[in-house]
KEKE-3310 file (N, C-alpha, C; in steps of 0.2 Angstrom, whole numbers, plus 5000, padded with zeros to 4 digits):
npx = (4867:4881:4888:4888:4897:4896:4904:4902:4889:4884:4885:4902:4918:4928:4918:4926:4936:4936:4933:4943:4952:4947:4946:4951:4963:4967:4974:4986:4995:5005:5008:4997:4988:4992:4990:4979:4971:4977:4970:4957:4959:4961:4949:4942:4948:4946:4930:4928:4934:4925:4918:4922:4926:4928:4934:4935:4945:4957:4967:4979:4980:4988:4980:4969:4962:4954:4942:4943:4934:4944:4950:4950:4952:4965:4973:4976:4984:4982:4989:4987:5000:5004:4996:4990:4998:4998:4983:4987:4996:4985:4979:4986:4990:4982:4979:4992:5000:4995:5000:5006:5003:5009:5002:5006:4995:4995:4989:4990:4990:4984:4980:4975:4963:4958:4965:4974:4973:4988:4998:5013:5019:5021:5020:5017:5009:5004:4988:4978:4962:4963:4958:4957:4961:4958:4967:4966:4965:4955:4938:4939:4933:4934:4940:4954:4953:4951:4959:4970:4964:4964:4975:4979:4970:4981:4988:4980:4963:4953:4946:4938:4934:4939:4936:4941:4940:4944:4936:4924:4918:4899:4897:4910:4907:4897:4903:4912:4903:4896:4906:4911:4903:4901:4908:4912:4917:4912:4921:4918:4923:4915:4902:4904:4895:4898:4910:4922:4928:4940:4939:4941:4935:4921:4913:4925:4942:4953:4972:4976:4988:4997:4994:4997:5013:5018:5018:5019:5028)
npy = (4914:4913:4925:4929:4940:4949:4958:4962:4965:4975:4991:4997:5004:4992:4984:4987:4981:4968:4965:4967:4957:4944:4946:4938:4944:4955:4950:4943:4954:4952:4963:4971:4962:4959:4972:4974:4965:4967:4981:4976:4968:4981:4988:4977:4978:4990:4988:4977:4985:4991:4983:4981:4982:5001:5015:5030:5042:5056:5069:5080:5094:5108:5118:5115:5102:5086:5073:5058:5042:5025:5010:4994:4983:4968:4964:4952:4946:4934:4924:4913:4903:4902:4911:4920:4930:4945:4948:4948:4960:4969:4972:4974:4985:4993:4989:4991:4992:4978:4962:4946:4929:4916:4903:4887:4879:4867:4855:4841:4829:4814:4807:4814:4821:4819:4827:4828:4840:4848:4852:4861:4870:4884:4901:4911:4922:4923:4918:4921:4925:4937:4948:4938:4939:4931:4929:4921:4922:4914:4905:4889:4874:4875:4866:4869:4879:4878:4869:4876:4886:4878:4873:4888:4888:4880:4889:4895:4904:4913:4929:4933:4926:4934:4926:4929:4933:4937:4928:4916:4901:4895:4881:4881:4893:4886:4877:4883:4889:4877:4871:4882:4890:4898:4914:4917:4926:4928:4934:4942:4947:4941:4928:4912:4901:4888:4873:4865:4847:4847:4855:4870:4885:4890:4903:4910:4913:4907:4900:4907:4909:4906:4918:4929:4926:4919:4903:4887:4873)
npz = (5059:5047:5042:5022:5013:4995:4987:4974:4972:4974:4965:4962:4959:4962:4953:4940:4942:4942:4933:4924:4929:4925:4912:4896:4888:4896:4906:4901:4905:4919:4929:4929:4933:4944:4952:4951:4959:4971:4972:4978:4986:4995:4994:5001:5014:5019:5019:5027:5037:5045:5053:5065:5080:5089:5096:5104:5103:5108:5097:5096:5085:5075:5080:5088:5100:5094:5091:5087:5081:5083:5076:5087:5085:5086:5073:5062:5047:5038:5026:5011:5001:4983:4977:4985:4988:4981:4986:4998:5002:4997:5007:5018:5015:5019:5034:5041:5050:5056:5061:5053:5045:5036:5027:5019:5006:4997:4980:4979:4967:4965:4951:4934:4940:4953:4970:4983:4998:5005:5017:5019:5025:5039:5045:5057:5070:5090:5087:5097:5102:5094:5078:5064:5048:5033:5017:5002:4987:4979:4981:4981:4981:4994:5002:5004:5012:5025:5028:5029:5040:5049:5055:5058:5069:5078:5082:5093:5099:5090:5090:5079:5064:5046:5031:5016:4999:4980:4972:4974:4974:4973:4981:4988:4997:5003:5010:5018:5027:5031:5040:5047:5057:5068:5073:5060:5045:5027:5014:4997:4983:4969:4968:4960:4950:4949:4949:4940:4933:4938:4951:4948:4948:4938:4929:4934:4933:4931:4935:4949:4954:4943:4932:4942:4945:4935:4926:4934:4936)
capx = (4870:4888:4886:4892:4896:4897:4903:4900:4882:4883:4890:4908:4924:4929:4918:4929:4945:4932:4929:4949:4956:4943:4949:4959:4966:4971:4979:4994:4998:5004:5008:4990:4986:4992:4991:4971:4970:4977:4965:4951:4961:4960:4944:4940:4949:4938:4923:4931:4935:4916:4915:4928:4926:4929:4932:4934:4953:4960:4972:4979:4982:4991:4977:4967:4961:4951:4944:4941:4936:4948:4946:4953:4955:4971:4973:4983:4981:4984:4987:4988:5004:5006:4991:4987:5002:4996:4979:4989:4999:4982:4976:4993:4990:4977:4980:4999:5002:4993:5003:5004:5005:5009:5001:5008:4995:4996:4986:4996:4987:4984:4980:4972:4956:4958:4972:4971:4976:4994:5001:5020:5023:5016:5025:5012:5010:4998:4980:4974:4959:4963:4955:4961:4961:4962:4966:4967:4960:4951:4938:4933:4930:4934:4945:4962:4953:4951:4965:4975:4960:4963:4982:4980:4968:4984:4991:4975:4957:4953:4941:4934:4939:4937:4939:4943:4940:4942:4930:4922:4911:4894:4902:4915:4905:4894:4908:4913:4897:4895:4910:4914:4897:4902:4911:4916:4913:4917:4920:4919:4920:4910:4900:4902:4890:4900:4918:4924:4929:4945:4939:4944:4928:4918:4917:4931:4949:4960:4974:4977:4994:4999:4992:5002:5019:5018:5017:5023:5031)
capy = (4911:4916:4930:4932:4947:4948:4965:4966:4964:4982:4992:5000:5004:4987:4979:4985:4978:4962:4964:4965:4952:4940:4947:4934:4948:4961:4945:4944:4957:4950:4966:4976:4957:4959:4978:4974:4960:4972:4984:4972:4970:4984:4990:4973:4981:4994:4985:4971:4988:4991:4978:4982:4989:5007:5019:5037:5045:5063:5070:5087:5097:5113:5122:5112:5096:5084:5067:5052:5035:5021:5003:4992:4973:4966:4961:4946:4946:4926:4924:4906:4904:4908:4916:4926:4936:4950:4953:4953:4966:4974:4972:4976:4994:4998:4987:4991:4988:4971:4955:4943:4923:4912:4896:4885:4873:4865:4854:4835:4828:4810:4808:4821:4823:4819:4830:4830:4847:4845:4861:4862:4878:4888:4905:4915:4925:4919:4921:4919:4935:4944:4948:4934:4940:4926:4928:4917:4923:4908:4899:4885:4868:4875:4861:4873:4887:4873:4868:4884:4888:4873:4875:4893:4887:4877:4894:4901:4903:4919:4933:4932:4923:4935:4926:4934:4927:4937:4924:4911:4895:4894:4876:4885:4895:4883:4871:4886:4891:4873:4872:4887:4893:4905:4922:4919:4932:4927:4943:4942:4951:4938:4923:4910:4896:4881:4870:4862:4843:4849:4860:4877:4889:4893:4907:4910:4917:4904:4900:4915:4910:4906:4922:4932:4925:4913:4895:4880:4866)
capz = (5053:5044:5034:5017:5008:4990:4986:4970:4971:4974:4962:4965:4957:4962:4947:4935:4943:4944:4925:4920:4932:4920:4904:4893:4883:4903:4909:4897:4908:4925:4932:4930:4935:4953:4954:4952:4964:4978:4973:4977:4994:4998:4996:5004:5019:5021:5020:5035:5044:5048:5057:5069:5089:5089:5104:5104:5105:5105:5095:5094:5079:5080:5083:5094:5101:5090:5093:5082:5081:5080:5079:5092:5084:5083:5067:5060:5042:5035:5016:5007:4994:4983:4974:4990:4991:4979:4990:5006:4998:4996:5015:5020:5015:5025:5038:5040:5058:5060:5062:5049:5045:5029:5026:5011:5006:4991:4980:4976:4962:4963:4946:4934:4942:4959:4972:4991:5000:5009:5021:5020:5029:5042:5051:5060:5077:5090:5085:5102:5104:5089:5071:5059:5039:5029:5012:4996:4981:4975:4987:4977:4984:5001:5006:5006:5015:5030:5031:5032:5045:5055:5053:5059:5076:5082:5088:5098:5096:5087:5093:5074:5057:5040:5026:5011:4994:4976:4969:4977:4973:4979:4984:4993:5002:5008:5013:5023:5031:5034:5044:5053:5057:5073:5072:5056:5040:5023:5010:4992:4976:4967:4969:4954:4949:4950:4949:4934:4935:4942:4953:4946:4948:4932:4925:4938:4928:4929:4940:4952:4956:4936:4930:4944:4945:4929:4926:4936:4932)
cpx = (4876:4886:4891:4892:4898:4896:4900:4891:4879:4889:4896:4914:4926:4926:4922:4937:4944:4934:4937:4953:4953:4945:4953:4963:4970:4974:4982:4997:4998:5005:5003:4987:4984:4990:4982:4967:4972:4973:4960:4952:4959:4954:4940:4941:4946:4933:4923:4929:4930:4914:4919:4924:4929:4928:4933:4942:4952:4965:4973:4982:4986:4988:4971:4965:4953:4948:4938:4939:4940:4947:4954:4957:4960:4969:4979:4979:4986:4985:4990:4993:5002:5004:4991:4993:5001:4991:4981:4991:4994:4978:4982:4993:4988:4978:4989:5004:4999:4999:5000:5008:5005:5007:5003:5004:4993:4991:4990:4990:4988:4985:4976:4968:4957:4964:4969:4977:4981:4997:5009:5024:5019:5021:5019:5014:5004:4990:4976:4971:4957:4958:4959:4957:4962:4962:4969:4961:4954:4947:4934:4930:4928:4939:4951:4961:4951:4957:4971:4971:4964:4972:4983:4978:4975:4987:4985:4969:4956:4948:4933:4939:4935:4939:4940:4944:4940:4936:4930:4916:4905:4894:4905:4915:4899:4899:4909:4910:4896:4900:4913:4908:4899:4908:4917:4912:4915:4914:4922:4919:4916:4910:4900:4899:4893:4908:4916:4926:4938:4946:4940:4935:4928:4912:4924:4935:4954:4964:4978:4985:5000:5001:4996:5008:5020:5019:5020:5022:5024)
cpy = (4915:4920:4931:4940:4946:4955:4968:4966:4974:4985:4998:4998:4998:4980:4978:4983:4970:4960:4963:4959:4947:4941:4943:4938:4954:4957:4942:4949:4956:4956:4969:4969:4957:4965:4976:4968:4964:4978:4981:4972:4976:4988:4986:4975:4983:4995:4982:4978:4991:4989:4979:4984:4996:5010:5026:5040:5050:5063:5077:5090:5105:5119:5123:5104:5093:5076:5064:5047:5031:5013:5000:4985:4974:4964:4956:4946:4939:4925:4916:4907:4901:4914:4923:4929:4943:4954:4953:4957:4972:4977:4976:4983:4998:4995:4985:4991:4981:4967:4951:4936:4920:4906:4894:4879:4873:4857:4848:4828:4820:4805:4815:4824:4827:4820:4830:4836:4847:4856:4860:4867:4882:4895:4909:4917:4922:4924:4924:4926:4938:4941:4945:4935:4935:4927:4925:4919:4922:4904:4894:4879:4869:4873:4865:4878:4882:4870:4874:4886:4883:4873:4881:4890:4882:4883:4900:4900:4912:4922:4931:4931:4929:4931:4928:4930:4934:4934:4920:4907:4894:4888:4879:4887:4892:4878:4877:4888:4884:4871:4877:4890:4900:4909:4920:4921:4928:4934:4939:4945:4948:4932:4919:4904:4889:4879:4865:4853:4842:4855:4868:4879:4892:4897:4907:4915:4914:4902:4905:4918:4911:4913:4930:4932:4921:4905:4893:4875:4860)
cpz = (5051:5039:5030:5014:5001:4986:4979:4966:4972:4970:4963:4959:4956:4956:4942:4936:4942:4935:4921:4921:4926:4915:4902:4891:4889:4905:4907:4901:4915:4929:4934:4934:4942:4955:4955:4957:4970:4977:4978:4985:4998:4998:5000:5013:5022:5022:5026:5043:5046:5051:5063:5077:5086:5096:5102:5106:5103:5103:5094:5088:5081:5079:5088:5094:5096:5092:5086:5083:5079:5082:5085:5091:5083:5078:5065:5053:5039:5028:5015:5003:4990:4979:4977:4991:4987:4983:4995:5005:5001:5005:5018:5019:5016:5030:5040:5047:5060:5058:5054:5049:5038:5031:5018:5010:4998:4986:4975:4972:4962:4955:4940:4935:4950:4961:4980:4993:5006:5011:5024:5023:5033:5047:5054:5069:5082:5089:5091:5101:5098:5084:5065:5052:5035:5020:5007:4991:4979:4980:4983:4979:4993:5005:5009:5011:5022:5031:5033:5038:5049:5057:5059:5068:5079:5086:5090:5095:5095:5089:5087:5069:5051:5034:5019:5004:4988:4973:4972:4972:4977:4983:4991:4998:5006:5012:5019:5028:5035:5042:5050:5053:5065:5070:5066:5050:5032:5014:5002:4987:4973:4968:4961:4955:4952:4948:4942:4937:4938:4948:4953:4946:4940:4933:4928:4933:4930:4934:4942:4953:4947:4933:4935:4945:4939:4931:4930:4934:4936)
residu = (UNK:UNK:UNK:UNK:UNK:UNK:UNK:UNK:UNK:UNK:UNK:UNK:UNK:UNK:UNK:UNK:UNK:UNK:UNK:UNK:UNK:UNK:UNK:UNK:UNK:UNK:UNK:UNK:UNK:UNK:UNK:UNK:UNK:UNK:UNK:UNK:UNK:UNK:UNK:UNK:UNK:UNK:UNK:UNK:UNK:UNK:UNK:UNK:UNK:UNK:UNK:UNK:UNK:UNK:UNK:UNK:UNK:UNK:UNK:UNK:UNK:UNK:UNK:UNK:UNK:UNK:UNK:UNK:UNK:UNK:UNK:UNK:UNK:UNK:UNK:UNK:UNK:UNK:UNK:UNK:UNK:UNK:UNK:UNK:UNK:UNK:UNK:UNK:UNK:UNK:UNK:UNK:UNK:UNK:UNK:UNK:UNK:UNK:UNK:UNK:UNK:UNK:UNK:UNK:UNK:UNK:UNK:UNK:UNK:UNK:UNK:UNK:UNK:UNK:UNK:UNK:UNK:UNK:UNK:UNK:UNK:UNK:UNK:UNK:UNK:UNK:UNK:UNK:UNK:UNK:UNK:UNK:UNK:UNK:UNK:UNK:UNK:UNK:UNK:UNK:UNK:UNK:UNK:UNK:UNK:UNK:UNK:UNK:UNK:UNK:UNK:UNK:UNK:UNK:UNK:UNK:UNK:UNK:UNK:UNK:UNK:UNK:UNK:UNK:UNK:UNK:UNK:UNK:UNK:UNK:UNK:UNK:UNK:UNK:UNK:UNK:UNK:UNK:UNK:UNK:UNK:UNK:UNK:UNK:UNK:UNK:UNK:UNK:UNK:UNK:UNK:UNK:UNK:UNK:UNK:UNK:UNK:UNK:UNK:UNK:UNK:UNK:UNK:UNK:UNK:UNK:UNK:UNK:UNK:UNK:UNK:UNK:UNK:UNK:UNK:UNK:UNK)
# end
C-alpha cells in the first residue's frame, strides 16, 4: 500500500512554521508567508532524503581520507504554479543539483461552485528512472495533483513519484492513494478533515497562491 506521511504527527520545529502559515493575523505578511512555506520544504527534503539509494564514497580532507554515504537518485523536482514556487524554493536548497519541471494547472470555474482542472504549461526534463518531487502546497480534491502527474508521465516512467503536500485533505490523499498505488510516497505537514463546498480544505489557510504573491483577478 502507498505510504503516507504526516509529518506533523511528530512533533518538530516544523509545527510552528505549521501554526503561522494558518494564522490570519502572520499572514498579512506575505514574505514570512513564503519564507515559512520553504522552511516546511525543506525540512520536507530531508525527510524524502531517507528514502533515497545510498552507496559509500571517499573523500579526502587535508589530513586524511574519509568516507561517506551519498544518495544516488536523480532527482527531478516538479512544482505546480503558482502557489508551489515558494516550496520548490524550499526543495531547491537541499536538493540544488536536481533537474527541475513546471506544470501550470489551473482551475476554470464554470460557475461559482463547479471548476474543471485545465494544464496550460509544461517545461520539464525527461522523467524516465529518476526520483520525481512533486510539489504543490495544497492537495485538496486531488484532481490538480493528477493532472500535473499525468502531464509529467508523458515524458518517461519514473523510478518513484514523491508528492509533496503542505496540507492535504484526507479526500486528497485518498484520491491519490486511489490512483497511484505503486512507487508513489506522498509527504505532508498536516492532514485536514474535509473540503468546503468549493473545494478549498478546512481548516486549511486559504489560498496558497493569494496569500504568497497576492490576489488575482
Amino acid at each position: 500500500m502507498m505510504k503516507v506521511h504526516n509529518l506533523s504527527e511528530r512533533n518538530s520545529l516544523l509545527n510552528n512554521f505549521l501554526k503561522e502559515i494558518r494564522s490570519v493575523d502572520i499572514q498579512k505578511d506575505p514574505l514570512r508567508f513564503r519564507r515559512n512555506i520553504e522552511r516546511i520544504g525543506e525540512i520536507m527534503s530531508y525527510e524524502i532524503s531517507k528514502t533515497f539509494d545510498y552507496i559509500e564514497e571517499t573523500v579526502t580532507t587535508p589530513l586524511a581520507d574519509a568516507t561517506v554515504n551519498v544518495f544516488q537518485d536523480k532527482v527531478v523536482l516538479a512544482t505546480v504554479f503558482r502557489a508551489g514556487l515558494p516550496f520548490h524554493q524550499g526543495f531547491l536548497s537541499y536538493f540544488d543539483r536536481a533537474e527541475n519541471a513546471f506544470v501550470s494547472a489551473f482551475r476554470k470555474y464554470k460557475n461559482e461552485v463547479d471548476f474543471e482542472i485545465l494544464i496550460d504549461y509544461i517545461a520539464t526534463p525527461s522523467i524516465d528512472g529518476k526520483t520525481v518531487i512533486i510539489a504543490d502546497p495544497m492537495l485538496a480534491s486531488g484532481s490538480s495533483m493528477e493532472m500535473a502527474i499525468e502531464a509529467l508521465l508523458q515524458y518517461g516512467t519514473p523510478a518513484h513519484i514523491h508528492v509533496a503536500s503542505v496540507i492535504a485533505s484526507k479526500q486528497g490523499v485518498k484520491y491519490v492513494r486511489d490512483h497511484y498505488p505503486e512507487n508513489t510516497t506522498v509527504w505532508c505537514a498536516a492532514i485536514d478533515p474535509k473540503l468546503n463546498a468549493h473545494s478549498y480544505i478546512v481548516p486549511g489557510l486559504g489560498d496558497a497562491g493569494d496569500l504568497a504573491f497576492g490576489e488575482k483577478l
